[in-house]
PADRENPA-30114 format. One record per residue (C-alpha): residue number from 0; residue in three letters; x, y, z. Coordinates in Angstrom, 1 decimal, decimal comma. Layout:
REM residues N
+-----+------+--------+--------+--------+
| seq | type |     xx |     yy |     zz |
+-----+------+--------+--------+--------+
| NUM |  ALA |      X |      Y |      Z |
...
+-----+------+--------+--------+--------+
//
This chain:
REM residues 90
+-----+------+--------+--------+--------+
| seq | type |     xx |     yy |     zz |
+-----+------+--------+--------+--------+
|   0 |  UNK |  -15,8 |   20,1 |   -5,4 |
|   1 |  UNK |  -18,6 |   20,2 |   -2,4 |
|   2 |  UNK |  -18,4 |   16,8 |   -2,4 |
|   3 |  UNK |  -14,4 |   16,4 |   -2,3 |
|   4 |  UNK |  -15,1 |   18,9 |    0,8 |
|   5 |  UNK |  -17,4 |   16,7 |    2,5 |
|   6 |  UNK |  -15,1 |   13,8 |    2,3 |
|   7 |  UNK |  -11,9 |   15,8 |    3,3 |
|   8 |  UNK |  -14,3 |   17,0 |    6,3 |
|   9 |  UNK |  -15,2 |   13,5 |    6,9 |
|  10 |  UNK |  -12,1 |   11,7 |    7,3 |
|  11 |  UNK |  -10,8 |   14,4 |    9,4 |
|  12 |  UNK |  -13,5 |   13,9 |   11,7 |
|  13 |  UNK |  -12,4 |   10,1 |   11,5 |
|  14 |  UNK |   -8,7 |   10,7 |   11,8 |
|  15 |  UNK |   -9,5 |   12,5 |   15,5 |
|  16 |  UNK |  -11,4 |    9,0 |   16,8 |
|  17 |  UNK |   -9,1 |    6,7 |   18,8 |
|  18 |  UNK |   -7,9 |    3,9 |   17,7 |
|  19 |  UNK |   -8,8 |    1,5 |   20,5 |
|  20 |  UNK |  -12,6 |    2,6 |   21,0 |
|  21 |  UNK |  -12,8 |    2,2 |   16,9 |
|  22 |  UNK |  -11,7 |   -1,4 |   17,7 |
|  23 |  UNK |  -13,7 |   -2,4 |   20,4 |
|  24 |  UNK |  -16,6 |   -1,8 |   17,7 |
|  25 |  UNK |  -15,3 |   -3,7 |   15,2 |
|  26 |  UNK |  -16,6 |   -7,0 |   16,2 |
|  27 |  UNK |  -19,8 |   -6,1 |   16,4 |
|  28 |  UNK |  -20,1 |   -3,7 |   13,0 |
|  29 |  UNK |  -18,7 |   -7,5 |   11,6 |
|  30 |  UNK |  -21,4 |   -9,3 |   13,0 |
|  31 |  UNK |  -24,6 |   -6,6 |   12,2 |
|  32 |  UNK |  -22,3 |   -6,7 |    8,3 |
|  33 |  UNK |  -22,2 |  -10,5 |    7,9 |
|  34 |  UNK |  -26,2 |  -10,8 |    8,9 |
|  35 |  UNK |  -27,7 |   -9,3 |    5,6 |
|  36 |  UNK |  -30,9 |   -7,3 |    6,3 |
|  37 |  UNK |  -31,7 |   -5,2 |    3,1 |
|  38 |  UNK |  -31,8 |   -1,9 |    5,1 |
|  39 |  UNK |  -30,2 |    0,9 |    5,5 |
|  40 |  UNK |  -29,1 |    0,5 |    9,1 |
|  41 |  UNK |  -27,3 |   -2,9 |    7,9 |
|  42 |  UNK |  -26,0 |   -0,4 |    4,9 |
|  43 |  UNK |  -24,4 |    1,8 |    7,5 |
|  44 |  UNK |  -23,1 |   -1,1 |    9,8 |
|  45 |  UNK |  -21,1 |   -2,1 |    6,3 |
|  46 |  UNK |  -19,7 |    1,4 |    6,0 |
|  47 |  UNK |  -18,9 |    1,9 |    9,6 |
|  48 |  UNK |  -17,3 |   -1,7 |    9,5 |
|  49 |  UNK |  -14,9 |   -0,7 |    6,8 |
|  50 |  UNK |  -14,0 |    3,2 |    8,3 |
|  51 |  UNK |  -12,9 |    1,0 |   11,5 |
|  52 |  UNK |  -10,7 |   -1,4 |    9,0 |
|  53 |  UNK |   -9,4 |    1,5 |    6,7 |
|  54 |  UNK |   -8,5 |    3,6 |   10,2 |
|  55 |  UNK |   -6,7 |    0,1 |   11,1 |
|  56 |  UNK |   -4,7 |   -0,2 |    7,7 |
|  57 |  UNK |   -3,5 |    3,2 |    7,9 |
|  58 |  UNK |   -1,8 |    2,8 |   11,3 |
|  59 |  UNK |   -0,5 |   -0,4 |   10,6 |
|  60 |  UNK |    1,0 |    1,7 |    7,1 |
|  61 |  UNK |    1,9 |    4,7 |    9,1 |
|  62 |  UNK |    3,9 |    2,8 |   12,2 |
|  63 |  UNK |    5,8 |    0,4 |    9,2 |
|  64 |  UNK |    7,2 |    4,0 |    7,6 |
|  65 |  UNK |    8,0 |    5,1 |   10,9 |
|  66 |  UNK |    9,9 |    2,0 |   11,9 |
|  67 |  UNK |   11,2 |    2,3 |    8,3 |
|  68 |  UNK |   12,7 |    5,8 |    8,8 |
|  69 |  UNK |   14,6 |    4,9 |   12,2 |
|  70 |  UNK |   16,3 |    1,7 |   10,6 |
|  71 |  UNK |   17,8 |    4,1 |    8,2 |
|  72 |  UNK |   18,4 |    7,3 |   10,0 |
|  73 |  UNK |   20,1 |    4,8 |   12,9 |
|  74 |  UNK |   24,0 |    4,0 |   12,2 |
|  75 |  UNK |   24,1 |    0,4 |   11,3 |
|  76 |  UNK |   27,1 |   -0,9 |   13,8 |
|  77 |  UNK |   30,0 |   -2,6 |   12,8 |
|  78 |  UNK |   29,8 |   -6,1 |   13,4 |
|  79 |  UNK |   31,8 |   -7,6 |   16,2 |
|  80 |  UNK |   35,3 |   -8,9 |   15,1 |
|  81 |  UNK |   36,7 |  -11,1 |   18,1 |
|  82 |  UNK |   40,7 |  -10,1 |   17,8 |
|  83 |  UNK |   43,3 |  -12,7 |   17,1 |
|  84 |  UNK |   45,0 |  -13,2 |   20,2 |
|  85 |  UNK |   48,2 |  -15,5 |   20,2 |
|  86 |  UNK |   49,6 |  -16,9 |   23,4 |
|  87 |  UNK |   52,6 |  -15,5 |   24,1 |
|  88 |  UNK |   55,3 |  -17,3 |   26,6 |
|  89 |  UNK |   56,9 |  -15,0 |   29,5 |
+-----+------+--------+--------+--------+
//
């Protein structure tokens, strides 16, 4: 339970960072992730690289849903039908 807490506390925390700072890190948490150093900073850069790409995912999820929702709650309209005109002699 205490640590289900900690993690709930956690990605709060994570849900309040912007999305934009959290991206302009991302290339370099890649880079410190791809050169393996058996330590714990390069341990951290690894986790920190993947909170950045998991904060990515769900926004890409989230703004899909929302898009999802207005195509449905928006009245699809009727397509155009050109009316059938006949020329007429006056």
């Amino acid at each position: 339970m205490m640590l289900e807490s900690s993690l709930e506390k956690l990605a709060q925390q994570i849900l309040a960072f912007d999305e934009a700072s959290l991206a302009s890190l991302w290339g370099k948490y890649r880079q410190r992730m791809e050169q393996f150093e058996p330590t714990k900073e390069w341990e951290k850069a690894v986790i920190i690289f993947f909170i950045i790409n998991a904060v990515r995912a769900k926004n890409h999820i989230f703004n899909e849903q929302i898009m999802k929702q207005k195509r449905q709650v928006e009245p699809e309209k009727p397509p155009k039908i050109k009316p059938v005109l006949r020329l007429v002699k006056s």
